[in-house]
C-alpha positions as a Markdown table, in Angstrom:
| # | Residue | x | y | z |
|---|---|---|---|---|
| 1 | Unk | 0.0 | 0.0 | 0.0 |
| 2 | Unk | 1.0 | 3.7 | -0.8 |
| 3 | Unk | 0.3 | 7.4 | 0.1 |
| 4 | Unk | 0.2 | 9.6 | -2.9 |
| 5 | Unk | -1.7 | 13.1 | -3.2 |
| 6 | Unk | -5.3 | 12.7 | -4.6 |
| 7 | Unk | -4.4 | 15.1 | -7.4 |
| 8 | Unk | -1.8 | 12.1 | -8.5 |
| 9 | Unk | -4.6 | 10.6 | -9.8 |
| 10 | Unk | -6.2 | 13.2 | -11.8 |
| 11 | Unk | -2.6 | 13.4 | -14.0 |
| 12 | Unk | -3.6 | 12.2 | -17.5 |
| 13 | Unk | -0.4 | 10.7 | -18.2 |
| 14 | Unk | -1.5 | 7.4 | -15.7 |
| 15 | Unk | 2.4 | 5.5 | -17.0 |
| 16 | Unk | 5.2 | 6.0 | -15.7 |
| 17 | Unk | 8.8 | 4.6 | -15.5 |
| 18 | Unk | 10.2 | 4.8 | -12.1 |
| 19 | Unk | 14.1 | 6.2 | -11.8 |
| 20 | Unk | 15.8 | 2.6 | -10.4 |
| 21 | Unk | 16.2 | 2.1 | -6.7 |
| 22 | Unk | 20.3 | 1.2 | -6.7 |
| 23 | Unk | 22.2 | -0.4 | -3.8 |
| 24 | Unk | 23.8 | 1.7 | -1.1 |
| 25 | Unk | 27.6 | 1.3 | -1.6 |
| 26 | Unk | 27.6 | 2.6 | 2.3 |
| 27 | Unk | 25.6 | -0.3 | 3.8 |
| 28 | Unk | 28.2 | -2.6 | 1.4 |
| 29 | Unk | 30.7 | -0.7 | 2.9 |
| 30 | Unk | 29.8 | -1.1 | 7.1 |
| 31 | Unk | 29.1 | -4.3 | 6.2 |
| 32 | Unk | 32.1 | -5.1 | 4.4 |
| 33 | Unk | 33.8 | -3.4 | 8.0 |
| 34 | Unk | 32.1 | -5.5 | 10.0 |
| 35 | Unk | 33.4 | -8.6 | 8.4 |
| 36 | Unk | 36.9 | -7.5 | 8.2 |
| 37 | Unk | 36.6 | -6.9 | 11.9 |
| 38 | Unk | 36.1 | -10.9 | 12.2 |
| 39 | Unk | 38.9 | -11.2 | 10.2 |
| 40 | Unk | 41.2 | -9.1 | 11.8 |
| 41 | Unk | 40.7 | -11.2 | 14.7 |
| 42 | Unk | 41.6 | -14.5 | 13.0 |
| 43 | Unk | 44.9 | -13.0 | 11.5 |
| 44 | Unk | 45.8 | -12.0 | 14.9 |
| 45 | Unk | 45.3 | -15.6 | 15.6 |
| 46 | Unk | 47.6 | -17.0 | 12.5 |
| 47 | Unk | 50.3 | -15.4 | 13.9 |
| 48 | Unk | 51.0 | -17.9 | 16.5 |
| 49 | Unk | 51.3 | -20.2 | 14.0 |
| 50 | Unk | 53.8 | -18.7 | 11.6 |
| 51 | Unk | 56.6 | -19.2 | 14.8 |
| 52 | Unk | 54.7 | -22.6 | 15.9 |
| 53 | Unk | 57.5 | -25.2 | 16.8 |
| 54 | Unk | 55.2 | -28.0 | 18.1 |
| 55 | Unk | 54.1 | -31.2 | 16.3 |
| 56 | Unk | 51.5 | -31.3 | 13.5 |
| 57 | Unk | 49.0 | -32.6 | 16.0 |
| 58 | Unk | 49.2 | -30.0 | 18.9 |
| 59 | Unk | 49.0 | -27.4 | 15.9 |
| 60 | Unk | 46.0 | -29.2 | 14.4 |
| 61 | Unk | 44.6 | -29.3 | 18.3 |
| 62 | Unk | 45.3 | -25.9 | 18.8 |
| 63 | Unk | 43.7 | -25.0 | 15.5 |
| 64 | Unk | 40.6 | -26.7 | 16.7 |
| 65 | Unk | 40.5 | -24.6 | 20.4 |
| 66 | Unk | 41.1 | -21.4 | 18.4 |
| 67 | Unk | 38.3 | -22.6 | 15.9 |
| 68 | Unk | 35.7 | -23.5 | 18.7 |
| 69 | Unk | 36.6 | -19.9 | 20.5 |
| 70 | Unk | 35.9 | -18.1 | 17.3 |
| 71 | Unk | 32.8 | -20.2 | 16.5 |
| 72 | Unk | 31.2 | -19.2 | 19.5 |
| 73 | Unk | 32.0 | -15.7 | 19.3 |
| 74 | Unk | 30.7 | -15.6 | 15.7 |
| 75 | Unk | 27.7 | -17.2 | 16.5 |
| 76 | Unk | 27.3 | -14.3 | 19.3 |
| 77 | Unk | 27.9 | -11.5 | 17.0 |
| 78 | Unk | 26.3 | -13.3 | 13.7 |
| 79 | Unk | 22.9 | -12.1 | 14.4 |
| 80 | Unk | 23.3 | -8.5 | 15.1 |
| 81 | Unk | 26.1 | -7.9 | 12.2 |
| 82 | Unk | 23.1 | -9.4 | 10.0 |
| 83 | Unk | 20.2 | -7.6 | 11.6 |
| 84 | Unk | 22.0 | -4.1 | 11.2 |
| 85 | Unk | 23.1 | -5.2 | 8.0 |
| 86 | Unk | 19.1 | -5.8 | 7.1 |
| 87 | Unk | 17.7 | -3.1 | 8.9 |
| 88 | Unk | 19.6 | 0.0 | 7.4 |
| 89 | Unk | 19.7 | -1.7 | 3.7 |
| 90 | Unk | 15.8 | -1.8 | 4.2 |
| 91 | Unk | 15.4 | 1.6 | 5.8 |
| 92 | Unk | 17.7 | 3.3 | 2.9 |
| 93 | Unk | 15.6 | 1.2 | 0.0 |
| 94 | Unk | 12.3 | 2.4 | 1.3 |
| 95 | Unk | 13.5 | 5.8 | 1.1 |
| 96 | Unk | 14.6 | 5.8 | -2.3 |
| 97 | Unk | 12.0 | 4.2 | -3.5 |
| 98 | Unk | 9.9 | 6.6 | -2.0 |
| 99 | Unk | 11.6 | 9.4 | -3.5 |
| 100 | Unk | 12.1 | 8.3 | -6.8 |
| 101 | Unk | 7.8 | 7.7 | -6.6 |
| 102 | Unk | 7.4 | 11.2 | -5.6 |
| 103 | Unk | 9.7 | 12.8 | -8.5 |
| 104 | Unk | 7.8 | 10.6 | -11.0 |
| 105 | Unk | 4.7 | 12.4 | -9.8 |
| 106 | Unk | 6.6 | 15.8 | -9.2 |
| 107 | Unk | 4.9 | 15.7 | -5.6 |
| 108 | Unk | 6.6 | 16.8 | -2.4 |
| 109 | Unk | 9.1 | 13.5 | -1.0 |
| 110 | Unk | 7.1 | 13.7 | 2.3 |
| 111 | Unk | 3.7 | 13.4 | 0.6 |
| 112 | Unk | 4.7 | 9.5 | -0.5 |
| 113 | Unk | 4.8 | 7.1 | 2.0 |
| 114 | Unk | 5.3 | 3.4 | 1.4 |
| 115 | Unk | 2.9 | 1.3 | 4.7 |
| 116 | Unk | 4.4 | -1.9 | 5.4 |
| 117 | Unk | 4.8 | -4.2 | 8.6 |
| 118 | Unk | 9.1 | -4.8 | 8.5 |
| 119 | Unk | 12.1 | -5.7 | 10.7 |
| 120 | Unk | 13.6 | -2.3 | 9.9 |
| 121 | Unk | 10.7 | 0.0 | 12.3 |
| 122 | Unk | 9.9 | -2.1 | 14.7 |
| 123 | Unk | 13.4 | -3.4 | 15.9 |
| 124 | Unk | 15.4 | -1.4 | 18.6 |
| 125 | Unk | 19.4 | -1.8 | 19.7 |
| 126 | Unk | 18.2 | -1.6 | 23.3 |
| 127 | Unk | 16.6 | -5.2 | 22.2 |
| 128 | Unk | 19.5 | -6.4 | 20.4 |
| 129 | Unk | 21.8 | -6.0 | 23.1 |
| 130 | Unk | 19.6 | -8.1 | 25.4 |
| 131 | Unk | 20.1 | -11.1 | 23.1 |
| 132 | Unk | 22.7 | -13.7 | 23.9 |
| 133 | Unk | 22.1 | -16.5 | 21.5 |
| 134 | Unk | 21.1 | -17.1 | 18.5 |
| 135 | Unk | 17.8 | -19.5 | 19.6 |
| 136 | Unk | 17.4 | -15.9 | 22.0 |
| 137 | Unk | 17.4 | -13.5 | 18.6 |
| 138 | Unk | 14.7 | -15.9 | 16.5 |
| 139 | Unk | 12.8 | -16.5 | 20.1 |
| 140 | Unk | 12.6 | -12.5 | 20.6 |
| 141 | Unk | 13.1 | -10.2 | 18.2 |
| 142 | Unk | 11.8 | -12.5 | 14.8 |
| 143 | Unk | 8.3 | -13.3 | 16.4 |
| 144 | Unk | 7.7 | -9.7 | 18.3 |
| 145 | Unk | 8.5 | -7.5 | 15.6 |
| 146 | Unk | 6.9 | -9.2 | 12.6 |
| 147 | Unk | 3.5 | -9.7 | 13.2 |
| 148 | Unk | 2.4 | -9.5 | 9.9 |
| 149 | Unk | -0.4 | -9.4 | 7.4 |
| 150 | Unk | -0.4 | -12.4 | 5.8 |
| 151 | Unk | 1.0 | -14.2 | 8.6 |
| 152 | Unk | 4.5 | -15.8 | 7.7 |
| 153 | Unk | 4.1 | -19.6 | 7.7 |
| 154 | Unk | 7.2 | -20.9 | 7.6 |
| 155 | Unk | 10.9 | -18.9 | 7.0 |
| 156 | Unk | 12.7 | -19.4 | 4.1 |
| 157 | Unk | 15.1 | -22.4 | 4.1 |
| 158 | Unk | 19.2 | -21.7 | 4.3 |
| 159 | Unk | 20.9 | -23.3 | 1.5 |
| 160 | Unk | 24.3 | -25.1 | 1.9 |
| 161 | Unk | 26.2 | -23.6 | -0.9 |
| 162 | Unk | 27.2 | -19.7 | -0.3 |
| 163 | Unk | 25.1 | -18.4 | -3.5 |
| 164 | Unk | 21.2 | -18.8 | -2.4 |
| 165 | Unk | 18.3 | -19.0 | -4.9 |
| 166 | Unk | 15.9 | -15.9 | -5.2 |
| 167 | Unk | 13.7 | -15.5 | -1.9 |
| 168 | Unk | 10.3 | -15.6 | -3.2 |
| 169 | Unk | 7.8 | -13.7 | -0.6 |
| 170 | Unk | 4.9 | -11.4 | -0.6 |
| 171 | Unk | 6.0 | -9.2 | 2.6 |
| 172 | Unk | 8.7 | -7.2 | 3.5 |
| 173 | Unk | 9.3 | -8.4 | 6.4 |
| 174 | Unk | 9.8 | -12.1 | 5.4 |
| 175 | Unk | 12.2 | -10.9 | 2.9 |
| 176 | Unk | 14.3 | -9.1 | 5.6 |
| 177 | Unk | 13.9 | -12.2 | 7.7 |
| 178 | Unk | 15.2 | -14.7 | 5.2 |
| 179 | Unk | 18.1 | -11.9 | 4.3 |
| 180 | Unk | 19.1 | -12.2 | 8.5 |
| 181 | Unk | 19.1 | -16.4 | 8.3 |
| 182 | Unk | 21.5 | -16.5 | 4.8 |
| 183 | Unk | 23.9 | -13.8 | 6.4 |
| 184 | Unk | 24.0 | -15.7 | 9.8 |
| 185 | Unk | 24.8 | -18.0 | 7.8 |
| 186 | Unk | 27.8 | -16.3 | 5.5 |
| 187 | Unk | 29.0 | -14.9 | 8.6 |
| 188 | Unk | 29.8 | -18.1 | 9.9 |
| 189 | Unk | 31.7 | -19.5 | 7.0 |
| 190 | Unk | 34.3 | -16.4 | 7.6 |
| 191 | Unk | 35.9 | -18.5 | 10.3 |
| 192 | Unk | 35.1 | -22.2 | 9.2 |
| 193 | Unk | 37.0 | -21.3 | 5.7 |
| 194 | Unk | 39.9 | -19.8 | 7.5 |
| 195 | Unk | 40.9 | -22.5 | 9.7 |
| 196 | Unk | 40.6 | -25.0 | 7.7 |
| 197 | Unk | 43.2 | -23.5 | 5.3 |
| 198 | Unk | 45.9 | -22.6 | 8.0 |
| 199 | Unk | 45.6 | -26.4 | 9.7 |
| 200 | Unk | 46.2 | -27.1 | 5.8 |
| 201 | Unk | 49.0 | -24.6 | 5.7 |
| 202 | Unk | 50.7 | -25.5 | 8.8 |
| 203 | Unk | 50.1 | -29.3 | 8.3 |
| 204 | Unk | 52.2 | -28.9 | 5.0 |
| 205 | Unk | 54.8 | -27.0 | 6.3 |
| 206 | Unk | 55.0 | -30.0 | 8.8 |
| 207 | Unk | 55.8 | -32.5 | 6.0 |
| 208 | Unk | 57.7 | -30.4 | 4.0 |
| 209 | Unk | 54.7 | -29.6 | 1.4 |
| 210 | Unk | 55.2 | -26.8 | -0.8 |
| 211 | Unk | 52.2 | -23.9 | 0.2 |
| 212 | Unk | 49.7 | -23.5 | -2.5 |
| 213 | Unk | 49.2 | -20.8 | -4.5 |
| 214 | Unk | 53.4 | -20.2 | -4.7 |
| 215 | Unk | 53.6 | -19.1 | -1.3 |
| 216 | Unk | 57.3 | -18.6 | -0.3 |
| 217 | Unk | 56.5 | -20.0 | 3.0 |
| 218 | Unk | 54.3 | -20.7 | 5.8 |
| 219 | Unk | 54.0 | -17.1 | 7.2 |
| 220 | Unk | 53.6 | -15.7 | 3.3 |
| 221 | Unk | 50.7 | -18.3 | 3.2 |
| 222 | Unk | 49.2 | -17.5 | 6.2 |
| 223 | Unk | 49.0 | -13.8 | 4.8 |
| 224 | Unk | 47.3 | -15.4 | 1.7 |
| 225 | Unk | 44.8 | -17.1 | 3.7 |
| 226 | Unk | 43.9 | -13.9 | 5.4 |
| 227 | Unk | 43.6 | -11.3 | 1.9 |
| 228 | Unk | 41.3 | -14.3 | 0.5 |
| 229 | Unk | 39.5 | -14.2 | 3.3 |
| 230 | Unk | 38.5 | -10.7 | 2.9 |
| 231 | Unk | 38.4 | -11.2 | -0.4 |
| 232 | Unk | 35.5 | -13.4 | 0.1 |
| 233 | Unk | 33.8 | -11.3 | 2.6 |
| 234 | Unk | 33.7 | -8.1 | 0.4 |
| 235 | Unk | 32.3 | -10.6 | -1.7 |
| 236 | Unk | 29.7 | -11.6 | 0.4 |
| 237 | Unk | 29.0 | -7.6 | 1.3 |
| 238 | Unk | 28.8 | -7.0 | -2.1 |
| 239 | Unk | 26.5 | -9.6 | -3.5 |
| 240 | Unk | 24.3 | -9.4 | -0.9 |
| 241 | Unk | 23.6 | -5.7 | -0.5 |
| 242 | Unk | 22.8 | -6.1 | -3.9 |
| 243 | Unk | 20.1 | -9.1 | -3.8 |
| 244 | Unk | 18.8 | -7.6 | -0.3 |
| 245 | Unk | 18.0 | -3.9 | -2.0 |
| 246 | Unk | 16.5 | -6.0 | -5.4 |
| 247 | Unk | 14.4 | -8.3 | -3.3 |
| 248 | Unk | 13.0 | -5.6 | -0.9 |
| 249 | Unk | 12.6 | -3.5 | -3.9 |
| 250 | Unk | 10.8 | -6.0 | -6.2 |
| 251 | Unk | 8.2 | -7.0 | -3.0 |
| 252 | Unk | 7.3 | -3.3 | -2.3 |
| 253 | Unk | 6.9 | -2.7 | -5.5 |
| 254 | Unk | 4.5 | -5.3 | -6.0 |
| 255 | Unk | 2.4 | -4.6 | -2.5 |
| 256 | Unk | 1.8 | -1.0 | -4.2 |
| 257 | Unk | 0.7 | -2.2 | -7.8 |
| 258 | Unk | 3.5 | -2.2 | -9.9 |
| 259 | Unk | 3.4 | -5.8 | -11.8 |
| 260 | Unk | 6.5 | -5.1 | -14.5 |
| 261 | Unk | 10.0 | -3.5 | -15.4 |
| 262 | Unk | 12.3 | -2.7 | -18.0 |
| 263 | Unk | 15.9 | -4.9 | -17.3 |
| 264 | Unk | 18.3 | -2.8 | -17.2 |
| 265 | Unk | 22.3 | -4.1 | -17.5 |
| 266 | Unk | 26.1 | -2.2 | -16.5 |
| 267 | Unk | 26.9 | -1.7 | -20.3 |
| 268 | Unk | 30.0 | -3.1 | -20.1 |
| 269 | Unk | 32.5 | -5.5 | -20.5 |
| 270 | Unk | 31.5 | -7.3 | -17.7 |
| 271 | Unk | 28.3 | -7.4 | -18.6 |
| 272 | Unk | 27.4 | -11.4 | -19.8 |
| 273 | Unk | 26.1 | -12.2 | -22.9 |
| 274 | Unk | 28.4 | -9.3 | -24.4 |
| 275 | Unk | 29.5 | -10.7 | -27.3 |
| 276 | Unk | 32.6 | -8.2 | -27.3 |
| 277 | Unk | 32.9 | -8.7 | -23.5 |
| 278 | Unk | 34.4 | -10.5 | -20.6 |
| 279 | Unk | 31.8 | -13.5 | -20.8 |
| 280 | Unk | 30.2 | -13.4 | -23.8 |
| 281 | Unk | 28.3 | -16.4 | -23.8 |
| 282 | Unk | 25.4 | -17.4 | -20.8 |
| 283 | Unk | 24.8 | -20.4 | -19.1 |
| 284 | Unk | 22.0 | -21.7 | -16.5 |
| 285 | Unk | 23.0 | -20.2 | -13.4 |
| 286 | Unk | 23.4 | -16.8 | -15.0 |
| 287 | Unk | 21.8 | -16.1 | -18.2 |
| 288 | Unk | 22.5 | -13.8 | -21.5 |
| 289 | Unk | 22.0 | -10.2 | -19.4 |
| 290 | Unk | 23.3 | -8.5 | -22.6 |
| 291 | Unk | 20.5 | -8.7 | -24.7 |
| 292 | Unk | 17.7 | -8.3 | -21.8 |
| 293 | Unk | 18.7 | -4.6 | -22.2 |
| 294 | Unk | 15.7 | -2.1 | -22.5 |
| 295 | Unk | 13.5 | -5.5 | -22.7 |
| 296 | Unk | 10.0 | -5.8 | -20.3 |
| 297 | Unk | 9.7 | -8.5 | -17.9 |
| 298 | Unk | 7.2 | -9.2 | -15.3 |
| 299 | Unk | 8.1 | -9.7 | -11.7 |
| 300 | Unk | 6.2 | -13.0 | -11.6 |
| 301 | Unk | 7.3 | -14.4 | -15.0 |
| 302 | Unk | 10.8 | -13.5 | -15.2 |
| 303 | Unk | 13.4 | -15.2 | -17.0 |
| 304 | Unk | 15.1 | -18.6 | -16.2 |
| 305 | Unk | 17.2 | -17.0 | -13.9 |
| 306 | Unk | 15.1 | -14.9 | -12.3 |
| 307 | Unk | 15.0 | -11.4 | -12.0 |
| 308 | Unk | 17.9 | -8.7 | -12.2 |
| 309 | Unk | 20.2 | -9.1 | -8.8 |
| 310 | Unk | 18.6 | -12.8 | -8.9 |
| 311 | Unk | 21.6 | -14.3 | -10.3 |
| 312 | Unk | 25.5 | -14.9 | -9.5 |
| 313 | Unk | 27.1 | -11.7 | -8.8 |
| 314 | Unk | 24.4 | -10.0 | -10.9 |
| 315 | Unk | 24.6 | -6.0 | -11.4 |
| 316 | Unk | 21.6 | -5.6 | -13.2 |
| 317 | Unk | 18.6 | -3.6 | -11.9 |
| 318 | Unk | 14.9 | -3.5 | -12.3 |
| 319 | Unk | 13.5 | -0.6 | -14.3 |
| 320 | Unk | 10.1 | -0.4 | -13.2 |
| 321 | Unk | 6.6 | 0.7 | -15.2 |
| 322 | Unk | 4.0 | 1.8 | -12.4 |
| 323 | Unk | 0.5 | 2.6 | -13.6 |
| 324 | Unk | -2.0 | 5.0 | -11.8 |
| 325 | Unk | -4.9 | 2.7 | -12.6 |
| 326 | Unk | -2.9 | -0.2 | -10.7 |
| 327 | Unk | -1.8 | 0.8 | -7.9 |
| 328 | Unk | -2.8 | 0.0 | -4.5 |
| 329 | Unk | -3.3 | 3.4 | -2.7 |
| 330 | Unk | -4.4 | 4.4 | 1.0 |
């Protein structure tokens, strides 16, 4: 549902095509910080093991209590990095999306208003710092602050791999809540992947292995293992600011009428399908993006994979066609 002046809807012109609602590179950003704060912690960690003079098997044990201790500190912090990380990319998507609605009509930005039930409003820090656990966060905060209409049945399930499918939902909130679960979920596989390639570090040092990737030695992997590490959480801050802004923009823009878009691509060489580009040739997973250009697509019948942001590493963005007639006003 919307707010929108009643002399909106005495305009003659009842079609419009709506600036597009881009991700904020400051949320990617803070969460990219927040990541790299984790790892910061585990490189402090590897440095023990760059002088370690014990046997393979007190390093590998030791690996495991260092391991456990960051475990349980991730699965402290998980929650809260993903909840902020949710809660400000959902507050700044509303607001452009608001504002880009309220130029198309040339109105005033505060006479548009967006009415939803989400995480974003209803959640407080005061709560967040009362949680303790993760069964705590999905016992407190999840149940009290989305109450909504529809009512969500059932949350959206965590895949195993580090790329989910699109999140199909009809509220806001349920999108934000399935965006918490999958980043609880990246969070934790900052410290899993990092330990498992310095026990595989140190154990070939042991044995006289020589380090992957031509490391020079064991401390020169170690600092490897720790600039992949971040490599693959700016990866996850990236990719996922992305999807979260898409998703949340795609479901509000259906709960106030708007049913289709024009796909919009980067224009570049990165761009696949670009037959003069990087990858100019498609496949399942991600599909010819290239030649969607300037095409329109329906939210519910998009193509096979899915609507812009919905595929792997994906920079397109949604173009969107909104229609007086259609939409679903206060």
């Amino acid at each position: 549902m919307i707010t929108i002046p009643k002399t909106v809807l005495q305009s003659r012109r009842k079609t419009r095509v709506l600036r597009p609602v881009r991700k904020s590179k400051s949320v990617e950003n803070n969460y990219y910080n927040d990541l790299k704060d984790i790892i910061d912690k585990l490189e402090l960690l590897g440095l023990w093991y760059t002088t370690a003079a014990s046997t393979p098997q007190n390093v590998v044990d030791k690996a495991e209590e260092d391991s456990n201790k960051m475990r349980k500190y991730v699965e402290r912090i998980a929650p809260i990095l993903a909840l902020r990380f949710v809660t400000k990319s959902s507050k700044l998507s509303k607001d452009k999306l608001e504002t880009v609605v309220a130029q198309s009509f040339s109105v005033p930005r505060e006479t548009v208003n967006i009415v939803e039930k989400s995480l974003a409003t209803e959640v407080s820090l005061q709560r967040l710092r009362a949680i303790t656990t993760i069964e705590d966060f999905f016992k407190d905060i999840i149940p009290s602050a989305i109450t909504p209409t529809p009512p969500i049945t059932a949350r959206p399930s965590i895949p195993k791999a580090e790329i989910q499918e699109p999140i199909e939902a009809t509220s806001v909130a349920t999108i934000e809540e399935g965006a918490i679960l999958q980043n609880v979920q990246l969070i934790k596989t900052i410290p899993e992947r990092y330990f498992n390639s310095l026990v595989e570090a140190v154990t070939a040092n042991f044995y006289g292995r020589p380090q992957k990737n031509g490391a020079k030695d064991l401390k020169d992997r170690i600092q490897q293992i720790g600039q992949i590490t971040k490599n693959h959480a700016a990866f996850i801050a990236r990719d996922q600011t992305a999807k979260l802004s898409a998703h949340l923009t795609r479901v509000r823009q259906e709960n106030i009428g708007v049913t289709k878009y024009r796909w919009r691509n980067s224009r570049d060489r990165r761009v696949v399908g670009n037959p003069h580009g990087l990858y100019p040739k498609g496949n399942y997973g991600h599909g010819d993006h290239w030649h969607r250009e300037g095409k329109t697509y329906s939210y519910k019948k998009p193509p096979h994979d899915g609507n812009p942001a919905d595929a792997y590493n994906c920079r397109c963005y949604a173009e969107a066609i909104i229609n007086l007639d259609e939409l679903n006003i206060v």
